[in-house]
C-alpha positions as CSV (number, residue, x, y, z in Angstrom):
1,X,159.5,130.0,235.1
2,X,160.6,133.0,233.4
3,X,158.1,135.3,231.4
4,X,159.2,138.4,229.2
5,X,157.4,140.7,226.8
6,X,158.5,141.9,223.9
7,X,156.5,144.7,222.6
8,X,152.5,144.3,220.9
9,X,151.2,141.0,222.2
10,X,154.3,139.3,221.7
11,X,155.2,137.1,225.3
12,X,157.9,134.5,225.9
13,X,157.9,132.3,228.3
14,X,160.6,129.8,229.6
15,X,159.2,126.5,231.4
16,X,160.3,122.9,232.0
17,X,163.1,123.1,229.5
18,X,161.0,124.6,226.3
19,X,160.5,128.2,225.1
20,X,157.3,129.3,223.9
21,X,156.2,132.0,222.2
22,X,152.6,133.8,222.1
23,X,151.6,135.9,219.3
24,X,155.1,136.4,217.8
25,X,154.5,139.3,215.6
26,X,158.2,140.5,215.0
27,X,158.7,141.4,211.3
28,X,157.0,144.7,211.3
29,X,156.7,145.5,214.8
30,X,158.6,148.5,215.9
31,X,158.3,147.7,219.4
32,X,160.1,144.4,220.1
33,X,163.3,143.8,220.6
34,X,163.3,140.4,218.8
35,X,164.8,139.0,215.5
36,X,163.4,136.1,214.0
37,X,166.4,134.7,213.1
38,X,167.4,134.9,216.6
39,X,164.4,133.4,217.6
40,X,164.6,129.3,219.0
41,X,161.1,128.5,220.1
42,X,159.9,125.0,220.8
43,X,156.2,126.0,221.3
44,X,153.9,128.5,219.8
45,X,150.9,129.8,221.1
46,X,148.4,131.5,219.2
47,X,145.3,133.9,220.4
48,X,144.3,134.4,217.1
49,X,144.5,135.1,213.2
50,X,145.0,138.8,212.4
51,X,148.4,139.2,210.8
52,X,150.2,141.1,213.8
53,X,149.6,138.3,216.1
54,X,150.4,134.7,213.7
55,X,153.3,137.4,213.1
56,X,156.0,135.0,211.5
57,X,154.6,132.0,213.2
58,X,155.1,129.9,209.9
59,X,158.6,130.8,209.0
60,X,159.5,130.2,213.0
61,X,158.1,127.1,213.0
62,X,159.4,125.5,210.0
63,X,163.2,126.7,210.9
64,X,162.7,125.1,214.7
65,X,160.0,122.4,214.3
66,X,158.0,124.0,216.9
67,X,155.1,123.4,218.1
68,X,152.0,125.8,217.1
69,X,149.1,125.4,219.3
70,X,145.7,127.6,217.5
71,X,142.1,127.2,217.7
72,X,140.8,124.9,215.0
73,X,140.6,126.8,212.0
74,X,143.7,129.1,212.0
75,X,145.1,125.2,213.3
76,X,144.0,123.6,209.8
77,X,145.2,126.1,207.5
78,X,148.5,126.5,209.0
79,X,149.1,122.8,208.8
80,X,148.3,123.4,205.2
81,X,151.1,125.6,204.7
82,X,152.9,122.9,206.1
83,X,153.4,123.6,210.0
84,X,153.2,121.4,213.1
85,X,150.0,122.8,214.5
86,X,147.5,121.4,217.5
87,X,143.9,122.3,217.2
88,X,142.0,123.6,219.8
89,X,138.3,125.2,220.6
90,X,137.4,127.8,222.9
91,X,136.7,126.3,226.1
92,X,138.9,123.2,225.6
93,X,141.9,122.4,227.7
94,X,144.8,120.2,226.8
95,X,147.7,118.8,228.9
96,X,150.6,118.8,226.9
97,X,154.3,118.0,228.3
98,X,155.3,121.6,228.9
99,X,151.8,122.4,230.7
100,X,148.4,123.0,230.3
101,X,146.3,125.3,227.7
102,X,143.3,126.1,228.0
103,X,141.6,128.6,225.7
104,X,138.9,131.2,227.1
105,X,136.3,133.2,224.8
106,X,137.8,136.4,223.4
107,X,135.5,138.9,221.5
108,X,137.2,140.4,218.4
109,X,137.7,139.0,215.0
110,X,140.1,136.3,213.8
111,X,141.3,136.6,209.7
112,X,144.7,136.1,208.4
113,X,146.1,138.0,205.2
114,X,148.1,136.7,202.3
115,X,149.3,138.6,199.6
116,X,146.3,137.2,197.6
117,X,143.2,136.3,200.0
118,X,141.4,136.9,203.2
119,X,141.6,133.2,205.6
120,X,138.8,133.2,207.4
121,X,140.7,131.9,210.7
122,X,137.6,131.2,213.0
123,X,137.5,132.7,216.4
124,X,139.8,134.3,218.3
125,X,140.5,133.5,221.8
126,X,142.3,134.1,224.9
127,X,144.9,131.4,226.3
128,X,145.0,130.2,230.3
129,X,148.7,128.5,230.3
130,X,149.3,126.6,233.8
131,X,152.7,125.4,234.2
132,X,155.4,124.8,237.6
133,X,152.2,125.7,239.8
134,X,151.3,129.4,238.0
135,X,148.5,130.4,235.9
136,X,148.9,132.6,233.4
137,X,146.1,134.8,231.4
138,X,146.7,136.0,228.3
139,X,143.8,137.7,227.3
140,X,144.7,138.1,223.2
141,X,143.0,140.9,221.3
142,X,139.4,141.4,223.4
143,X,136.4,143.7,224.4
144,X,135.3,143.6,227.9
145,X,133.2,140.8,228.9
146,X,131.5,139.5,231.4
147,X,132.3,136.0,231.4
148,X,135.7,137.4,232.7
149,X,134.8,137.2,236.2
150,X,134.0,133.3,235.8
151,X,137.7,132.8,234.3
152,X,138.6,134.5,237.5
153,X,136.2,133.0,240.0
154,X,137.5,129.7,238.2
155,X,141.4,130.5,238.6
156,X,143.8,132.0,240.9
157,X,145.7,134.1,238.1
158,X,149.2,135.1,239.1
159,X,150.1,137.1,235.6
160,X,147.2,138.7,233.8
161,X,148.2,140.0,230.0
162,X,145.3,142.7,229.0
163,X,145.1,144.8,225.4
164,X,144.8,148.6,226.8
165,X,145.4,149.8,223.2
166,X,141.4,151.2,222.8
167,X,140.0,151.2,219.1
168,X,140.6,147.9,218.2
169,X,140.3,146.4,221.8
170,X,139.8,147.0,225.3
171,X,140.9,150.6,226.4
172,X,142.4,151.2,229.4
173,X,138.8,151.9,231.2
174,X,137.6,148.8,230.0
175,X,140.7,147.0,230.8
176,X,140.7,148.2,234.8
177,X,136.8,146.7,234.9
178,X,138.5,144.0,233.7
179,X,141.2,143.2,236.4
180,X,138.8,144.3,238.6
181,X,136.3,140.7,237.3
182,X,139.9,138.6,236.7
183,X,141.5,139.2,240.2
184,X,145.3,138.7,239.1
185,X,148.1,139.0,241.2
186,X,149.6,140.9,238.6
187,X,148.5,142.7,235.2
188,X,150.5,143.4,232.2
189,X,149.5,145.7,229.3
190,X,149.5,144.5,226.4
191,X,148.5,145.9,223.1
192,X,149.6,149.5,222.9
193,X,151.5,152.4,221.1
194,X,152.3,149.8,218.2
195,X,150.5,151.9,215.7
196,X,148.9,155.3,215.7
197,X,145.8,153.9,216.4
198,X,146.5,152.3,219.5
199,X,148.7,155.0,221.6
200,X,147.8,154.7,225.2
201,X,150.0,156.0,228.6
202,X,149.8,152.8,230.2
203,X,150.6,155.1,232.9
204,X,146.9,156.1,232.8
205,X,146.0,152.6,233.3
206,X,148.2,151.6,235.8
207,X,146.1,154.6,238.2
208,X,142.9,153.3,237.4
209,X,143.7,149.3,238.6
210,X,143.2,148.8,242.0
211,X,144.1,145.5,243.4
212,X,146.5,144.5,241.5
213,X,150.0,144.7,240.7
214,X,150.3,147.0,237.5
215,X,153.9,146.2,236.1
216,X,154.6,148.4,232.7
217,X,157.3,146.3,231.1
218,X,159.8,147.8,228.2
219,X,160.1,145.2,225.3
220,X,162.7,142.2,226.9
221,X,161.7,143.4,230.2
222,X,160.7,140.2,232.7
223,X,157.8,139.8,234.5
224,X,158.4,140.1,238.3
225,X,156.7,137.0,239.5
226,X,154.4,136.9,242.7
């Protein structure tokens, strides 16, 4: 397996032949290192609706016939705009042939923007993806909660993606209490320095996590797997 970030929330992983995508907000993020043009992904996987995570899911998946994988809502109106989308709930897991998603709660909000309304794009989430014997957490846009500690009494997480951004999420506190309740081999920050709003040092971050591998990761940069 190979896993990479590229800047925001934006992580690509390589697995059994098929490339997927989480949260591929490109156009407009100054951060990654991707072109959507450029861009071949069989899968996507999304944590939730707000406009710099569905990024340019639609015009990806209509050039590559991917996959999308969403929770229900932001599912059903994405196949309305005509995309290949699998609906999900929080809580559900599905075994698809490139591994297994499960979605976990995520406590933030979930609307998608067009030029001319508001989608109301049901929750948001967070996404457990187990695939070639790893599990992988990424945690989408969220507060700390404490239900975090079951999703890591439940599963032995090797790569843990967390928002440290503050203000809109989890800050870099909140997001060491939370490695502290998931247990991962190894955390990634997610989530940061995209916007004004959002400037962290993940440095800061990185001192406050104890028992984990902290691995601050350039946009392209790979995850160093355990």
């Amino acid at each position: 397996m190979e896993i990479s970030y590229h800047g925001h929330s934006v992580v690509k992983i390589k697995t059994n032949g098929t490339t997927i995508l989480i949260d591929p907000f490109i156009t407009g993020n100054p951060l990654t290192d991707l072109k959507v043009e450029e861009e071949k992904p069989d899968v996507i996987l999304l944590t939730h609706g707000h406009n710099d995570h569905v990024g340019d899911t639609i015009a990806l998946a209509k050039a590559n016939n991917s996959q999308v994988v969403a929770l229900n809502e932001l599912a059903v109106y994405l196949q309305k705009q005509g995309v290949n989308a699998h609906p999900m709930g929080v809580g559900g897991a599905y075994e698809f042939p490139f591994g297994k998603v499960k979605y976990t709660l995520a406590f933030h909000g979930s609307t998608y923007e067009t030029e001319t309304e508001v989608v109301n794009a049901g929750n948001p989430g967070g996404i457990l993806f187990y695939a070639e014997g790893l599990t992988i957490y990424h945690a989408g846009d969220t507060a700390l909660f404490g239900d975090m500690k079951l999703i890591g009494d439940r599963n032995e997480i090797d790569v843990a993606f967390l928002p440290i951004g503050d203000n809109f999420t989890m800050g870099p506190e909140d997001a060491a209490y939370a490695v502290e309740l998931l247990r991962p081999k190894t955390v990634v920050p997610i989530h940061y320095n995209t916007f004004p709003l959002i400037k962290q040092d993940p440095n800061d971050f990185a001192k406050l996590v104890k028992n984990s591998k902290v691995q601050i990761l350039e946009a392209g940069q790979k995850v160093e797997l355990p």
